[in-house]
N, C-alpha and C positions, 0 to 999 in steps of 0.2 A: 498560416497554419504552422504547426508546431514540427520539424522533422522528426525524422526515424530515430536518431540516436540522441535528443530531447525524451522523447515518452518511455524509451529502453532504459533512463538513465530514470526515469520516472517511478517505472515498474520496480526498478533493482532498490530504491529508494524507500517506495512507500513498503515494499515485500521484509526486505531486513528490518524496516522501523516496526511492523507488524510482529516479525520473530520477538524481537526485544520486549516490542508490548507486552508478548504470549509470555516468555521468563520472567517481567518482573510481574507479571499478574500471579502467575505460581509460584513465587516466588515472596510475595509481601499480601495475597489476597487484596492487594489494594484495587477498589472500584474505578480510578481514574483511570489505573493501566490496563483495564477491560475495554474502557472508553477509549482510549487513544489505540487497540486495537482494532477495534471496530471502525473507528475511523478510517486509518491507513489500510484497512483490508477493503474499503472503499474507495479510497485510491488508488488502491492496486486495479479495481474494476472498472474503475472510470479509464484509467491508462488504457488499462488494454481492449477495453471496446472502445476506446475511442483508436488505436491502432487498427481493429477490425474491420471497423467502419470504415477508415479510410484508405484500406487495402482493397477492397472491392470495387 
């Protein structure tokens, strides 16, 4: 299994690449950089229920 400071570094990761997504989408209205937020704001989710999960 993956540790605590692996999925923290996970979370901080996919979270900022999301921010970035979100400014260059408003930023250029480009459709990929909606996509690639979408994505990493699904990363962010996976990380942290999979932290949840495994804290119980």
């Amino acid at each position: 299994m993956v540790n605590l400071p692996a999925r923290l570094l996970g979370v901080i990761l996919s979270l900022a690449f999301f921010v970035f997504s979100v400014v260059m989408f408003f930023t250029t209205w480009d459709w990929v950089a909606a996509v690639f937020a979408l994505g990493s704001l699904g990363y962010s989710l996976f990380f942290m229920l999979s932290y949840q999960r495994n804290k119980s």
